[in-house]
C-alpha positions in Angstrom: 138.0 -82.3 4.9 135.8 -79.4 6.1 132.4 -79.3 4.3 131.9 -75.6 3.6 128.8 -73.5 4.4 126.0 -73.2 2.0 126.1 -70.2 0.1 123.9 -70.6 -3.2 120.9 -70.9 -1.5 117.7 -69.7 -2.7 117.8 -66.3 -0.9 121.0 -66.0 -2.3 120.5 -66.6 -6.1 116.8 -64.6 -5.9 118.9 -61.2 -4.6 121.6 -61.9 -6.6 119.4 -62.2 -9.9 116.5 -59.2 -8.3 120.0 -57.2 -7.8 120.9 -57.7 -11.6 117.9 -56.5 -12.8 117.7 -53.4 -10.9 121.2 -52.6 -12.3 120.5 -52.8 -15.9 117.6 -50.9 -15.7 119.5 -48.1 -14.4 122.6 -48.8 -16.1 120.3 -49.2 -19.8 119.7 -45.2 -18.8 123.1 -43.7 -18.5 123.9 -43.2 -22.1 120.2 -42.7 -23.3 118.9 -40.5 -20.9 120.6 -37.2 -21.8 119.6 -38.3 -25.5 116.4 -38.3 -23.9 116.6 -34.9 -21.9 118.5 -33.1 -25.4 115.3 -33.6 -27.7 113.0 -32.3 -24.6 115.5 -29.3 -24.8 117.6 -29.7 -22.3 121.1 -27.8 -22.0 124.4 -29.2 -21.2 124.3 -28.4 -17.1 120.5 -29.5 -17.0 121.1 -32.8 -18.9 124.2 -32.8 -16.6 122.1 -32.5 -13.4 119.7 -35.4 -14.5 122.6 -37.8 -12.5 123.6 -35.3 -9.7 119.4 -35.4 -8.9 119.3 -39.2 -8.7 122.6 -39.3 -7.0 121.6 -36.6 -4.5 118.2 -38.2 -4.0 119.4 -42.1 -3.6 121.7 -40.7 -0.5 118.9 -38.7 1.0 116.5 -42.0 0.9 119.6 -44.1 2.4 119.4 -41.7 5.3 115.8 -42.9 7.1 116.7 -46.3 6.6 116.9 -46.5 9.9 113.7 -45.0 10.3 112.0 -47.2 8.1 113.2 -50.4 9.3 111.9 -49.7 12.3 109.2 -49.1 11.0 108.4 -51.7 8.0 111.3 -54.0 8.5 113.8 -55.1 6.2 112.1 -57.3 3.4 109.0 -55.2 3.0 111.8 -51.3 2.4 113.6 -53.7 0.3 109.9 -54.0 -1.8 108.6 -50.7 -1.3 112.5 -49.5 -2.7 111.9 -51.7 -5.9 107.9 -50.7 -6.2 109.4 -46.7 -6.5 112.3 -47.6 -8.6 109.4 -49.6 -11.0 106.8 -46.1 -10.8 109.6 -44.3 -11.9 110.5 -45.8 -14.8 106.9 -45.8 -16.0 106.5 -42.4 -15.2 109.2 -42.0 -17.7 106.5 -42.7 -20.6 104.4 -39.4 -19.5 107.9 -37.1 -19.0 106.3 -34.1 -21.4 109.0 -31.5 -20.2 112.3 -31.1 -18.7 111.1 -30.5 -14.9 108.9 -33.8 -15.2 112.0 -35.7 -16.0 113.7 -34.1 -13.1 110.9 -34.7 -11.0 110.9 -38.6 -11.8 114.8 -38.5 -11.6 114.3 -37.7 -7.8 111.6 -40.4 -7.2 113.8 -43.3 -9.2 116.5 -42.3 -7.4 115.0 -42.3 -3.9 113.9 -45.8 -4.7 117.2 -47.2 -6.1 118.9 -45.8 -2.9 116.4 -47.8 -0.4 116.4 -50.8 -3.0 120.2 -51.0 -3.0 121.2 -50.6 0.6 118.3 -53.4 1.7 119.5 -55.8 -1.0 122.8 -55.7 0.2 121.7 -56.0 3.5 119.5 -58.8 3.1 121.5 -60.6 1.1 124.6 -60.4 3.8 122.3 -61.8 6.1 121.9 -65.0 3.7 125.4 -65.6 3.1 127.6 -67.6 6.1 129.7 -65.5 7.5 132.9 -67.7 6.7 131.9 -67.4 3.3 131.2 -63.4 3.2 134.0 -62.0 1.4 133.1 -64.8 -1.3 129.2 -64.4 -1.3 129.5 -60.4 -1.8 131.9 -60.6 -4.5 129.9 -63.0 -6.2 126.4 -60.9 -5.7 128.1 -57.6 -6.8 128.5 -59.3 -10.4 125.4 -58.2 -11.2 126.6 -54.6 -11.1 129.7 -55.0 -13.5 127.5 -57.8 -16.0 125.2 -54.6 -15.9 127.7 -52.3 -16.5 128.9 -53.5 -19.5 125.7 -54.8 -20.7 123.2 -52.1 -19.8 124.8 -49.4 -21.5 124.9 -51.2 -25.4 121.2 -53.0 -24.2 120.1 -49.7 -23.9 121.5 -47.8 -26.8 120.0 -50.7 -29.1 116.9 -50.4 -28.0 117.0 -46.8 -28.3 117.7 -47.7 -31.9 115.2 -50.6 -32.3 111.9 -49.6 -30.8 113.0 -45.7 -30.1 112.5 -44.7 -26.6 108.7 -46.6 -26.0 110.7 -49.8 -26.2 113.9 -48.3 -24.0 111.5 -47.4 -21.3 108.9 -50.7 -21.5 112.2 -52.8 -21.3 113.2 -51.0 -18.0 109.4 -51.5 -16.1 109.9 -55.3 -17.7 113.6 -55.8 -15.9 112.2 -53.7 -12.6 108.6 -56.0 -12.5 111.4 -59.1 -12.9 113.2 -57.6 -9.9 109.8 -56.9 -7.8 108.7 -60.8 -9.0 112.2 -61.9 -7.5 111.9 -60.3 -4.2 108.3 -61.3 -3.6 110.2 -64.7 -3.1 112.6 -63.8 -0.8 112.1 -65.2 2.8 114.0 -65.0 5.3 114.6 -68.5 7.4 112.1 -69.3 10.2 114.4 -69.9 13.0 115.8 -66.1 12.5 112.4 -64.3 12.4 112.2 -64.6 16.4 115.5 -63.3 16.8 115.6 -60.9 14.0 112.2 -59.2 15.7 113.7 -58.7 19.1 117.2 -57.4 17.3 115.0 -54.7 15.2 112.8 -53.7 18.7 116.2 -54.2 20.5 117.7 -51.3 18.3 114.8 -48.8 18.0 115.2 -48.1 21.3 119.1 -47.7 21.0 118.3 -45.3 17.8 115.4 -43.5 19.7 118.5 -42.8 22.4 120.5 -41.4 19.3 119.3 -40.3 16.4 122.7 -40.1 14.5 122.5 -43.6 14.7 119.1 -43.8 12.5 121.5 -41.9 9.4 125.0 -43.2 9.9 127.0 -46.1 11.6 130.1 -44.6 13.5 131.9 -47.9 13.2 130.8 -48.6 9.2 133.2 -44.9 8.6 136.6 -46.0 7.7 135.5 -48.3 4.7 133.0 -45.8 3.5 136.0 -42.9 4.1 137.8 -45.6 1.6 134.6 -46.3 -0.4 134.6 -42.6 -0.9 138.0 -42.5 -2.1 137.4 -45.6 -4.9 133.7 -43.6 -5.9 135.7 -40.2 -6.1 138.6 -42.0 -8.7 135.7 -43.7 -10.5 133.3 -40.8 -11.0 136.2 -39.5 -13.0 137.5 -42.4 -14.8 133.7 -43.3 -15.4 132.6 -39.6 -16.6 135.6 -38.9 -19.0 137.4 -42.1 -20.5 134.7 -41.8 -23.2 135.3 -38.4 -24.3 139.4 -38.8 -23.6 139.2 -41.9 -25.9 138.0 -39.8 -28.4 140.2 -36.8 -28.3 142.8 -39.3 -29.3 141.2 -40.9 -31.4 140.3 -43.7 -30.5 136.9 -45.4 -31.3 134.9 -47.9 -30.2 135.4 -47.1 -26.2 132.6 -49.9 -25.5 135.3 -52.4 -25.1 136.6 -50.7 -22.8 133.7 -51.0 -20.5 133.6 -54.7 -21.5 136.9 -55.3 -20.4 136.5 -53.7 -17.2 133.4 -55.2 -16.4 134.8 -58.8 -17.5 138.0 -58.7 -15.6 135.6 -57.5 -12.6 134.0 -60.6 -12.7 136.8 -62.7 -13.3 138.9 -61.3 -10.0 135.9 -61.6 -7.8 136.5 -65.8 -8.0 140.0 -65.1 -6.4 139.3 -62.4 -4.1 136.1 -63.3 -2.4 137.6 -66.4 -1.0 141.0 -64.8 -0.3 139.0 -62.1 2.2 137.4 -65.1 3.9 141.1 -66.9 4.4 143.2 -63.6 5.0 141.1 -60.6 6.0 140.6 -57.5 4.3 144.0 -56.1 4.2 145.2 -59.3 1.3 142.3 -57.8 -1.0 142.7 -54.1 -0.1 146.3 -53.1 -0.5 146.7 -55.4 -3.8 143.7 -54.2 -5.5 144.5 -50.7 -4.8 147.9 -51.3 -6.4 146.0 -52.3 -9.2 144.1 -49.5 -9.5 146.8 -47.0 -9.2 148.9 -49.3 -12.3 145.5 -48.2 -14.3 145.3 -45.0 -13.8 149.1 -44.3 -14.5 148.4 -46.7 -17.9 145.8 -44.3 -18.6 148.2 -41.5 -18.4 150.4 -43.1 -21.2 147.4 -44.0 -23.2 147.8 -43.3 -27.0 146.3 -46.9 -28.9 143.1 -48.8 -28.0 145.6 -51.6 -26.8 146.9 -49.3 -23.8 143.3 -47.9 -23.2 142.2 -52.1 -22.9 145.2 -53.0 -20.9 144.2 -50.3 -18.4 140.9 -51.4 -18.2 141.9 -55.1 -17.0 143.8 -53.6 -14.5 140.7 -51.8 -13.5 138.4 -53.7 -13.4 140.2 -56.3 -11.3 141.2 -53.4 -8.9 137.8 -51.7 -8.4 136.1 -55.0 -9.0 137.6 -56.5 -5.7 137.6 -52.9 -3.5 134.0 -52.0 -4.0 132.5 -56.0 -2.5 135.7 -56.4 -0.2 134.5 -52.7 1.1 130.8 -53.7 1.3 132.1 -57.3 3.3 134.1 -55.7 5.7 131.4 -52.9 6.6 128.8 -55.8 7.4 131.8 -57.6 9.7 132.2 -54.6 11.5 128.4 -54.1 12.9 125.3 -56.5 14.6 122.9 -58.2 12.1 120.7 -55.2 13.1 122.8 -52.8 12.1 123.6 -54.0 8.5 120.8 -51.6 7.0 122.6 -48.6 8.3 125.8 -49.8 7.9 125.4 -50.7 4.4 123.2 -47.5 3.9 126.2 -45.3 5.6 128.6 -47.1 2.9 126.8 -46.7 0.2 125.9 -43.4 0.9 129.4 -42.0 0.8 130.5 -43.8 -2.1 127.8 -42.7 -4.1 129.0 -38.9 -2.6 132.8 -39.9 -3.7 131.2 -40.3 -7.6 129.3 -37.0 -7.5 132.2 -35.1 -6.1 134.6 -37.1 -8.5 132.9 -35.9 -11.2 132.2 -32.5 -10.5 135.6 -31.7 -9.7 137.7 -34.0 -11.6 135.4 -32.7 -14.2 137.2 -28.9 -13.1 140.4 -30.3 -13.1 140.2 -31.4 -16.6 138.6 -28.2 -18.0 142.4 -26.8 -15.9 144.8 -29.3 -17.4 144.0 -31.9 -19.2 142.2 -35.6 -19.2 145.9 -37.3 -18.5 146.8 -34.9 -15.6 143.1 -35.9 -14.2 143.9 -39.8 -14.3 147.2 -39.3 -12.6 145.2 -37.1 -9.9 143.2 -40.0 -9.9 146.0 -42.8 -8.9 147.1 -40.1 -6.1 143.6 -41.0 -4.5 144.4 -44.2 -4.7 147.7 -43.7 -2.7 145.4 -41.8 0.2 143.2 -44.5 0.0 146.4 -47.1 1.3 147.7 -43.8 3.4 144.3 -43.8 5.2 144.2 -47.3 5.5 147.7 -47.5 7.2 147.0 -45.4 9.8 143.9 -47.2 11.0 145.7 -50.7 11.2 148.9 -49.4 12.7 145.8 -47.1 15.5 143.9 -50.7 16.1 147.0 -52.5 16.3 147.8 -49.9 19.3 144.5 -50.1 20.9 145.0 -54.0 20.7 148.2 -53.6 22.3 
């Protein structure tokens, strides 16, 4: 029998663990924020453009990765991400007026998008690559543990210690995160190699500057990443507020359930990648997917609204890592910061446009008719999928 390759190596579990607690600090944020931004007098569309500001700044930082790897290289962006993600936070403490809190908004959020795109580029370069599917499934746990958690974590400390103890939890989780990757190193034997790779494509990116910003063969999972982001910005920005126009209370569960069957699927579907390829995880889990957004449809009791969220969370759960796995097979080790910039980048896009205009669609029909537009997407997604096996099997041809 075949020993397998190391995977939980130390690199591993310190990005894996540093990526967790980057996550619930932001994720502790989502429902106490506009709380926040309300009793500094905030309206709807400005407390509404507290996440489009984030959003729009994380993309815009992912865009000179390139830039700054050549520059700094990838451990110390990775740092300097998680040193502007851990200012921002504090600078929450001193937000006096609305425009502060904006301002901060934008500098967090150009910090979580470095900090995000280098961990999961870093940490692809610790896993084996027979073991990738597996090793990125298991990494992206920390975002669904911290999308369950971090929403109640922060809503009780909202409750407990008011909003000094909300924000000193978040620069405690954030100087965890910075401890964590002060630990990180990267393998001897590579450092050689890695340095001539870097110099080796500064000149190929000095040649093309596109190729700083985006990588041309990372674009059809980030097309499909933008398709899963664009369903989820709705799901994520309106089951909440459907749950309780039928009401239905409690909608935390939901969350739970989602974020607990993510974690679960990710033991099967990591390892099925690595045996069969992308297309075993992709095409199921977008079935799945679709079966929960049509549940959602029919949903009148919290038992539908639950059963929809297994069936989410083990669809989205498996997309969003298989994605993120198949992007870094596609490219060099030097090109995993772009390429996992570039697919990051558009599905943090496919959320924004998700909710802005599933957000119009529901204001035109209802919050049903938006989750059945919702499982459409999920048909382009397998439409757009299609076509590109059936072109490369063609070109292979």
């Amino acid at each position: 029998m075949l020993q397998k390759d190391k995977l939980w190596t130390k690199n591993f579990v310190l990005l894996t663990f540093s990526n967790l607690f980057l996550f619930l600090a932001i994720e502790m944020l989502l429902p106490t924020l506009p709380l926040f931004a309300d009793e500094q007098g905030g309206s709807g569309s400005q407390i509404g453009l507290l996440l489009g500001v984030f959003t729009f700044s994380a993309v815009v930082s992912r865009l000179l990765i390139g830039i700054g790897l050549r520059r700094f290289g990838k451990r110390k962006m990775l740092l300097i991400g998680v040193v502007i993600c851990l200012l921002g936070m504090a600078g929450y403490y001193a937000a006096a007026s609305l425009s502060a809190l904006m301002a901060l908004r934008v500098v967090h959020g150009f910090g979580f998008g470095i900090a995000t795109a280098l961990y999961g580029t870093l940490v692809s370069d610790a896993i084996p690559a027979t073991r990738r599917g597996e090793g990125m499934g298991y990494f992206a746990m920390g975002n669904a543990v911290s999308f369950s958690v971090g929403p109640m974590m922060g809503l009780w400390l909202l409750e407990q210690y008011d909003y000094l103890g909300l924000f000193g939890a978040g620069v405690i989780f954030l100087f965890i995160t910075l401890v964590l990757t002060l630990l990180v190193r990267q393998p001897r034997t590579h450092v050689g190699v890695a340095a001539v790779s870097e110099a080796a494509a500064g000149l190929e990116q000095k040649a093309s500057p596109l190729s700083e910003v985006l990588e041309v063969k990372a674009l059809v999972p980030s097309i499909l990443g933008s398709l899963v982001g664009f369903a989820f910005g709705g799901m994520l920005s309106f089951v909440t507020l459907f749950s309780k126009d039928i009401g239905i209370e409690h909608t935390g569960y939901f969350f739970l359930v989602v974020a607990i069957s993510e974690v679960l699927i990710r033991f099967v579907s990591g390892p099925l990648f690595d045996r069969k390829g992308p297309f075993w995880v992709l095409f199921p889990t977008a079935v799945l997917c679709m079966i929960a957004s049509v549940l959602l449809y029919f949903t009148d009791s919290m038992g539908m609204l639950l059963l929809s969220g297994v069936f989410y969370g083990a669809g989205f759960g498996a997309l969003f890592p298989a994605l993120q796995a198949w992007v870094i097979n596609l490219v060099k080790p030097e090109r995993r910061g772009v390429a996992t910039a570039t697919y990051y980048n558009f599905f943090d896009i496919g959320i924004g446009l998700g909710s802005i205009l599933l957000g119009v669609v529901v204001t035109m029909t209802s919050y049903t008719t938006m989750f059945l537009l919702s499982g459409i997407l999920y048909v382009v997604f397998l439409v757009v999928y299609f076509a590109y096996l059936r072109r490369s099997a063609k070109a292979e041809g």
